[in-house]
C-alpha positions as CSV (number, residue, x, y, z in Angstrom):
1,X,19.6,19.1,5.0
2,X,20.9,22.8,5.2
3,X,17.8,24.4,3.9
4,X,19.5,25.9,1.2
5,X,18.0,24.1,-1.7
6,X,17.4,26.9,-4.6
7,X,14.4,25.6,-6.3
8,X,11.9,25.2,-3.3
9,X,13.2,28.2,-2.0
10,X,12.0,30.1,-5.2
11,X,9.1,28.2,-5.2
12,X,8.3,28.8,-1.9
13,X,9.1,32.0,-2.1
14,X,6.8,32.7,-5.2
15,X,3.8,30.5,-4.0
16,X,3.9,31.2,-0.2
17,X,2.6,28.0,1.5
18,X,0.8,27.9,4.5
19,X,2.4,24.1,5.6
20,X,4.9,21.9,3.6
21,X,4.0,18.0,3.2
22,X,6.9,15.3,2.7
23,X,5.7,11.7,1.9
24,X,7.9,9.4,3.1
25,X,10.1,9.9,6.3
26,X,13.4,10.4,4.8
27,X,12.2,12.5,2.3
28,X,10.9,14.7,5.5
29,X,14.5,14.4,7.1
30,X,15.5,16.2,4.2
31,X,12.4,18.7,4.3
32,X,13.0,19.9,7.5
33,X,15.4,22.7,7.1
34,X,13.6,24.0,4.6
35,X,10.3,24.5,6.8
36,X,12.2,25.7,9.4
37,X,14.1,28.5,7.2
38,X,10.8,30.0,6.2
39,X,8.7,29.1,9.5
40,X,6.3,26.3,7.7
41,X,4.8,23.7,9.7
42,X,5.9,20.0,8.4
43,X,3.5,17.6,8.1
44,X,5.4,14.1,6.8
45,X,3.0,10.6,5.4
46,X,4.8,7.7,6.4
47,X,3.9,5.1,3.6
48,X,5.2,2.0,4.6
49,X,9.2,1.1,4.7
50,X,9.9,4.0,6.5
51,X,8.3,3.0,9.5
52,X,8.5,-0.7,8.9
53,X,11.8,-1.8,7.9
54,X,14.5,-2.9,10.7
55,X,17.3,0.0,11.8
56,X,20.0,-2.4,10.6
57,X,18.9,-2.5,7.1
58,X,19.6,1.2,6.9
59,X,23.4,0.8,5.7
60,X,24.1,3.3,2.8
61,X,25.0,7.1,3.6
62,X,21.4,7.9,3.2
63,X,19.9,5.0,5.4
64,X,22.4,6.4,7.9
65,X,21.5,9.8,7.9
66,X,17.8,9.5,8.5
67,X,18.5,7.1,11.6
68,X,20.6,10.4,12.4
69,X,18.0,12.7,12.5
70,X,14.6,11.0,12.7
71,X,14.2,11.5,16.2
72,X,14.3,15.3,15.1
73,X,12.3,15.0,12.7
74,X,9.9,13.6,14.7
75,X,9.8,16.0,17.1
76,X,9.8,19.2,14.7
77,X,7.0,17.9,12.7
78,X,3.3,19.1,13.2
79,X,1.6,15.5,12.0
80,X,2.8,12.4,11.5
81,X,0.4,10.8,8.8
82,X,0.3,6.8,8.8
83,X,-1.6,5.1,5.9
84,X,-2.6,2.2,8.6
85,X,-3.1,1.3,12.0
86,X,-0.2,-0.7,11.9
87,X,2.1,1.8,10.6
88,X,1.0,4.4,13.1
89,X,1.9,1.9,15.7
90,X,5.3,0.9,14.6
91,X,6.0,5.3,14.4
92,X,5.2,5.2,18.0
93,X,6.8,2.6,19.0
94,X,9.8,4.3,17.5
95,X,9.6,7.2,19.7
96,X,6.9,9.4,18.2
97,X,4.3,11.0,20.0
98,X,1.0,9.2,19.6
99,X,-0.9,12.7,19.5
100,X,1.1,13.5,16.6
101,X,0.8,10.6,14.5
102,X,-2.7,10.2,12.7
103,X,-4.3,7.7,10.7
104,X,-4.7,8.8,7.1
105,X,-5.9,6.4,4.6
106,X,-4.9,6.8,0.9
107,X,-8.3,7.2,-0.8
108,X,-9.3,5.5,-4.1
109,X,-11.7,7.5,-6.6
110,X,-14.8,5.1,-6.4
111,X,-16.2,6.8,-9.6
112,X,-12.7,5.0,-11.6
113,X,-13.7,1.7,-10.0
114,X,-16.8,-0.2,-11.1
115,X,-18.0,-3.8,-10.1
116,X,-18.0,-5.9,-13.4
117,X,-21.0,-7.2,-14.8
118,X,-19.5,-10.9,-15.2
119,X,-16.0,-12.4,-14.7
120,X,-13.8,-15.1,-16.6
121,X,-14.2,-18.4,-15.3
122,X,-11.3,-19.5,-12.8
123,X,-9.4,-16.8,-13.3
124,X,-7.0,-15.3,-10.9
125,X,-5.4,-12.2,-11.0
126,X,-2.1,-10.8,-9.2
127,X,-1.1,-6.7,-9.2
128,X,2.2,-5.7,-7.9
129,X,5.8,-5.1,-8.1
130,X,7.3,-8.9,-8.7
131,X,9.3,-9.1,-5.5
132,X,9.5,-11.0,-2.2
133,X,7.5,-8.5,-0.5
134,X,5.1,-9.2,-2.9
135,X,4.4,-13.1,-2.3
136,X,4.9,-13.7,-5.9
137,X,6.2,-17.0,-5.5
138,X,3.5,-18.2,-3.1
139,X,1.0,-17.0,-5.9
140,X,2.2,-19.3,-8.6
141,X,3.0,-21.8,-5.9
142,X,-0.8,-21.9,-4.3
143,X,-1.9,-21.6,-8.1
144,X,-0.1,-25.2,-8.8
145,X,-2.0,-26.8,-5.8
146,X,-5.2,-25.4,-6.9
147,X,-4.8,-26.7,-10.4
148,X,-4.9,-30.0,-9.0
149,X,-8.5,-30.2,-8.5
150,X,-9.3,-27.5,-11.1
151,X,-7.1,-27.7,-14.1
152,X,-9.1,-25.0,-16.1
153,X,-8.1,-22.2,-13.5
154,X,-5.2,-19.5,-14.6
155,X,-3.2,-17.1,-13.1
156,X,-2.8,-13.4,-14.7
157,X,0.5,-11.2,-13.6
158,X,0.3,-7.9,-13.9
159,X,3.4,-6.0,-12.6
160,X,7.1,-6.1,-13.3
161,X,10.5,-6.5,-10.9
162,X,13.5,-8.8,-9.9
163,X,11.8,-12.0,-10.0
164,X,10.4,-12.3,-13.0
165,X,12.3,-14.7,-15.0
166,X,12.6,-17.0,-12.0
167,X,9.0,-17.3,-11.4
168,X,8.3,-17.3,-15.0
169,X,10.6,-20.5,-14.7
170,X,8.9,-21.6,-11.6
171,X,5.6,-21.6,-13.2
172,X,6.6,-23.7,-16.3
173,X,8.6,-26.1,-14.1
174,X,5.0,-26.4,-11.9
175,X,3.0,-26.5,-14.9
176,X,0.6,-23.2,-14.4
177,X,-1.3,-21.7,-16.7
178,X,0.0,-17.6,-16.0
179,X,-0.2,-14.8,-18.4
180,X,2.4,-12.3,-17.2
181,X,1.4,-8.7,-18.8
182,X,3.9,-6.9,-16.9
183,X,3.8,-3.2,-15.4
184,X,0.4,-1.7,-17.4
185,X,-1.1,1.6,-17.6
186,X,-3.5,2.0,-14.7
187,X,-6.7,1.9,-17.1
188,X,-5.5,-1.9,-18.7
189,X,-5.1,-2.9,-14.9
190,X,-8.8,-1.9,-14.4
191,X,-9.5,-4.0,-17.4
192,X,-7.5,-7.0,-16.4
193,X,-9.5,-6.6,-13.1
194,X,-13.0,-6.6,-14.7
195,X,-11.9,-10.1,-15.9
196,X,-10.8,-11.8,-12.7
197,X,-12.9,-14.0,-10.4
198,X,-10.4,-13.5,-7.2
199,X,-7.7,-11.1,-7.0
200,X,-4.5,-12.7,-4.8
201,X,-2.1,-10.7,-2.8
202,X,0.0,-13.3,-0.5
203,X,2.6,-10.7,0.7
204,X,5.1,-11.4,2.8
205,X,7.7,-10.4,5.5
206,X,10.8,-9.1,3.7
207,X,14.2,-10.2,4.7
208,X,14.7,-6.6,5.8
209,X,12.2,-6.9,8.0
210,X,9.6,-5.2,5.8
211,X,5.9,-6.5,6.1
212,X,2.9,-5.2,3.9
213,X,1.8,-1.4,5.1
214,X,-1.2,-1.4,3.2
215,X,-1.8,-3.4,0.5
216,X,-3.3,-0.8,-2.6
217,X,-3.7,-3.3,-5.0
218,X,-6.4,-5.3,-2.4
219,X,-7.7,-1.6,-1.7
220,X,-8.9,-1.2,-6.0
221,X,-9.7,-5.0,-6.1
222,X,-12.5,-4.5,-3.5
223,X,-13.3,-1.2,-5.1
224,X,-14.0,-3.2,-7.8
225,X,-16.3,-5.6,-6.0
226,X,-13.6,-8.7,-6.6
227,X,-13.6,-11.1,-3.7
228,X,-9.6,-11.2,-2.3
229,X,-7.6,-13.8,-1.6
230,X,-4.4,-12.2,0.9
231,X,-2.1,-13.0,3.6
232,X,-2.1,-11.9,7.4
233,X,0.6,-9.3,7.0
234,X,1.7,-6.0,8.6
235,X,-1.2,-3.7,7.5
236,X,-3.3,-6.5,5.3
237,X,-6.0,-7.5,7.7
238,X,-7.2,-3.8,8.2
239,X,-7.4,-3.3,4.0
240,X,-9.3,-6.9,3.9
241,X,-11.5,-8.1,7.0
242,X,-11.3,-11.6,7.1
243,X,-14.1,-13.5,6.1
244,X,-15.9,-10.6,5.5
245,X,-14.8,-8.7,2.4
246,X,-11.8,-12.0,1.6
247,X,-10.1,-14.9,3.0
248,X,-6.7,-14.3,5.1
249,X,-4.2,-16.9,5.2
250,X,-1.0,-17.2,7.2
251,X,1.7,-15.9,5.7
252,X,4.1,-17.8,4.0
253,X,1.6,-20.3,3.8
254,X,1.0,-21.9,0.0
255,X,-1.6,-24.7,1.1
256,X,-4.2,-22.4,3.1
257,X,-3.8,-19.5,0.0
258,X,-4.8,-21.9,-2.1
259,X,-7.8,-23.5,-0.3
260,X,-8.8,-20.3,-0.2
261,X,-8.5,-19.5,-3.9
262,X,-10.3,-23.3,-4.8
263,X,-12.6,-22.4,-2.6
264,X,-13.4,-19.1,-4.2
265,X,-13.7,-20.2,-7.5
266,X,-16.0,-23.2,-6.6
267,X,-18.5,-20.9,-4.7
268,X,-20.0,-17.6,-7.3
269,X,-22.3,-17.1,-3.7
270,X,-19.5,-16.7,-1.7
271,X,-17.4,-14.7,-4.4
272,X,-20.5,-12.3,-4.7
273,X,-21.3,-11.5,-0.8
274,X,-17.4,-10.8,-0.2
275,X,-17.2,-8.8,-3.5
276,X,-20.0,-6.6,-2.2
277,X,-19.0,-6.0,1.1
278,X,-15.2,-5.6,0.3
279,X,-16.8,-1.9,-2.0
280,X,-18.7,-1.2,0.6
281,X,-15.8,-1.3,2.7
282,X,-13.6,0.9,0.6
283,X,-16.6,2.9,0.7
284,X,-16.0,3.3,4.3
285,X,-12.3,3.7,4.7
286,X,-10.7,5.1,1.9
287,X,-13.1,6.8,-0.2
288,X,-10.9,10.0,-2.3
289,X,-13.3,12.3,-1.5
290,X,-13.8,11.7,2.3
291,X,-9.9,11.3,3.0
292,X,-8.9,14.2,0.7
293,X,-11.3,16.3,3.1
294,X,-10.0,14.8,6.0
295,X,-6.4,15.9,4.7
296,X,-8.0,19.1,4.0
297,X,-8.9,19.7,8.0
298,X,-5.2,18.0,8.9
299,X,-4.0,21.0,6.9
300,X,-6.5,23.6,8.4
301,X,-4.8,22.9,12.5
302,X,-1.7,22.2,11.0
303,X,-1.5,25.9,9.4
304,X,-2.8,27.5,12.7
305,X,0.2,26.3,14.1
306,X,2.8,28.2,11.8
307,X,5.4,30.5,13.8
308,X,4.5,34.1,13.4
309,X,7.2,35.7,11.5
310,X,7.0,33.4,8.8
311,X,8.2,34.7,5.4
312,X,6.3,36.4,3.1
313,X,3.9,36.9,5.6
């Protein structure tokens, strides 16, 4: 917060950057000194709980501090980057200028991310961190209902966190049929996806007050052509257009996630159309290639704004 930090001063020093990028708010509280001290522009991406999460859920020192200062950090940064529509929203609604914040999309690498030629049968697949955020419990929840009428369907978890033992418990005392791989290296994801007939992701509002920003895991799904089942949910229904490239339900809401899923599995026609439109959609909006040159131009103004003077200049 001083500026004084030894390392990226070296670095700095050594490299001599033309713009310095934080990801993550706080993370460009603690920035800011630095770009000031050797007259680099500050451009900060805003990911998600650092634009989303209520002010009273802030409580340690940390939490504190960037309440402190994020007003200034607002105003001293060049961009403002938000990964959706919704996040850019809630920035500005916290006081910062809309012509500073800008929609930036992560990108996915399309070439990583192939359609598969065939799936498994009634299979249903969940990625992500096992908490409330998640909508891990709706899953397996949604997952019993749909058994009801199809007792051959199953429910693969990949990803690890808080709640595993209790829904691991949960799914036993509801009698589903999940398969919980835990946190995977990124290529055994891919191949856990090539398998799965509908991909999941019922997120949820947490009790912090923090909704989805994004949704990544519904982002590689449709890359991979998998129709997606997910909930309405902070930054959800701009990842996954409803009815279009998957099926939206309220969230919080375990019957409607899974007549979604039954209905799903019991239509391949309906699977296919959404599973094509959902890559052609990713195609669109967060291609690598076209958001990392799009980050490339943010970077080009950004840099024309440095102060003259700057160091090693």
């Amino acid at each position: 917060m001083r500026g004084h930090d030894s390392v990226a001063n070296r670095v700095i020093a050594r490299v001599k950057p033309q713009l310095l990028h934080a990801h993550f708010g706080p993370d460009g509280m603690m920035a800011m000194r630095t770009a000031e001290r050797h007259r680099l522009p500050l451009v900060v991406s805003f990911h998600g709980y650092d634009a989303t999460r209520r002010d009273n859920s802030f409580t340690t020192a940390g939490g504190r501090l960037w309440l402190a200062h994020r007003a200034e950090l607002f105003d001293r940064a060049v961009f403002l980057l938000a990964n959706s529509e919704f996040v850019r929203e809630r920035l500005i609604a916290l006081g910062a200028r809309a012509d500073k914040v800008v929609l930036h999309r992560i990108g996915v690498d399309l070439g990583r991310f192939a359609p598969a030629a065939s799936s498994a049968p009634d299979h249903v697949v969940f990625v992500g961190r096992l908490a409330a955020v998640k909508g891990i419990e709706i899953a397996v929840r949604a997952m019993a209902v749909v058994r009801r009428s199809n007792p051959s369907a199953r429910l693969t978890v990949v990803g690890d966190g808080p709640l595993r033992s209790e829904m691991e418990a949960l799914a036993m005392s509801l009698d589903v049929d999940v398969i919980w791989r835990g946190a995977l290296p990124f290529d055994h994801v891919l191949s856990e996806l090539s398998t799965a007939s509908v991909v999941v992701a019922p997120s949820v509002t947490a009790p912090d007050g923090q909704p989805e920003a994004l949704g990544l895991s519904l982002v590689e799904a449709q890359a991979c052509g998998i129709a997606v089942v997910a909930s309405r949910s902070g930054g959800i229904p701009e990842t996954v257009i409803d009815g279009v490239t998957g099926l939206l339900a309220e969230e919080g809401s375990v019957e409607e996630t899974a007549s979604h899923i039954a209905r799903l599995l019991g239509d391949s026609e309906l699977r296919s159309r959404l599973g094509r439109a959902g890559r052609e959609h990713v195609s669109r909006e967060f291609d690598l290639t076209t958001q990392s040159r799009r980050l490339g131009e943010l970077y080009d103004r950004a840099a024309r704004l440095r102060p003259s003077g700057a160091e090693g200049n």
